[in-house]
C-alpha positions in Angstrom: -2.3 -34.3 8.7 -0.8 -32.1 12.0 2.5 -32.0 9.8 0.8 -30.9 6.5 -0.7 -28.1 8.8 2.3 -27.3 10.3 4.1 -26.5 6.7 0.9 -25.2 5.1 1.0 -22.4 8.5 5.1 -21.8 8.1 4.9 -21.5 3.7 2.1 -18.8 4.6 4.1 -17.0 7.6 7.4 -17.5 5.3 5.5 -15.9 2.6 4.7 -13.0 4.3 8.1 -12.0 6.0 9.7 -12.5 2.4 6.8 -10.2 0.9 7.5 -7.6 3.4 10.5 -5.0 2.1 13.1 -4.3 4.2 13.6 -0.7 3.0 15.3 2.1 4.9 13.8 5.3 6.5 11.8 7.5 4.6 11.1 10.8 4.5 8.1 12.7 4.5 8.3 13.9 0.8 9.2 10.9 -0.5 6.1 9.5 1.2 4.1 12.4 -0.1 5.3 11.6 -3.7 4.6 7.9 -3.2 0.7 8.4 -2.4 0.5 11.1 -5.5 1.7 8.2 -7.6 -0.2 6.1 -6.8 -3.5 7.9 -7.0 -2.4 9.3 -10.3 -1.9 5.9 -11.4 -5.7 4.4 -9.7 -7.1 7.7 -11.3 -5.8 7.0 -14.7 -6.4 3.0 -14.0 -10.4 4.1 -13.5 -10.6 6.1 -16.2 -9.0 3.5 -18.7 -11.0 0.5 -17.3 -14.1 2.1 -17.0 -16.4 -1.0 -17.3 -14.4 -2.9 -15.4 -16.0 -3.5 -12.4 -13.2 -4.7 -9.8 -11.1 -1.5 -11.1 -13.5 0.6 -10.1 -14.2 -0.9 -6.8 -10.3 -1.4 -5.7 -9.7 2.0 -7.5 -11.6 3.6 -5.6 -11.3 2.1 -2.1 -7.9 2.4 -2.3 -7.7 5.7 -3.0 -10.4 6.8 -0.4 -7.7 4.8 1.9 -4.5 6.6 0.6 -6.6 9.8 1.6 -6.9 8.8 5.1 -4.0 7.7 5.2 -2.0 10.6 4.5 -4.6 12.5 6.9 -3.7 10.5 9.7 -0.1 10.7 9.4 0.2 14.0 9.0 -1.9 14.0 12.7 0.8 11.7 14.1 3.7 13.9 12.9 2.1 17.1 14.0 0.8 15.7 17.7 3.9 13.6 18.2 7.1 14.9 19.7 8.6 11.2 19.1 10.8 11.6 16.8 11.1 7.4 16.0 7.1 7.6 16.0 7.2 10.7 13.0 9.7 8.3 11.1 7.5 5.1 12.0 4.2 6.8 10.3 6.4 8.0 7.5 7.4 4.6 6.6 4.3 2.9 7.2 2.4 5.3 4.7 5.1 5.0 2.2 4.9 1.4 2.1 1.2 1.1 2.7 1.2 3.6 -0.4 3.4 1.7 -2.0 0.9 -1.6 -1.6 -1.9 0.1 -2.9 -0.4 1.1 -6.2 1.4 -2.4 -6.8 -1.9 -4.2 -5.8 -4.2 -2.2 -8.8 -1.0 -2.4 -11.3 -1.0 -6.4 -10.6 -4.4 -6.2 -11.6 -4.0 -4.0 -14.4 -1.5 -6.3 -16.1 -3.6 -9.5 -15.5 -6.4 -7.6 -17.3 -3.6 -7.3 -20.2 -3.2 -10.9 -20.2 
């Protein structure tokens, strides 16, 4: 049973380091564009799937999170002389942006299914 554990814990931990990219530095436009992406593409997902209920919900959570998101990065870059810091609030909100707009397209196209 301990051994079963043991794999269970390192196909979940292996999981999660392969699901993580390994992407280079972004910059801040390219993280700008990313969150306008993907609340274009939540917006539109809303609209089209208008009675679905966990559309709606995700939609617009996520979105409401992409918009604090990109508030609070913009704080770190404007209150932060650290220039690795900037670039480590960049990236995070790219990917984090990223996430979001993956997560309600994997739901869109198992609503297609």
């Amino acid at each position: 049973m301990n051994q079963l554990l043991q794999l269970t814990t390192f196909a979940i931990l292996f999981t999660i380091v392969l699901s993580v990219p390994i992407t280079g530095d972004h910059s801040k436009k390219q993280f700008e564009d990313e969150c306008k992406q993907a609340k274009n593409y939540l917006t539109s997902a809303i609209k089209q799937y208008e009675d679905n209920v966990y559309v709606q919900t995700f939609g617009k959570v996520l979105i409401d999170g992409i918009n604090r998101l990109e508030k609070r990065t913009d704080e770190v870059i404007k209150n932060t002389t650290d220039e690795a810091k900037k670039q480590e609030a960049i990236n995070f909100g790219y990917e984090s942006c990223e996430r979001a707009y993956l997560f309600i397209k994997d739901i869109e196209d198992k609503l297609k299914q």
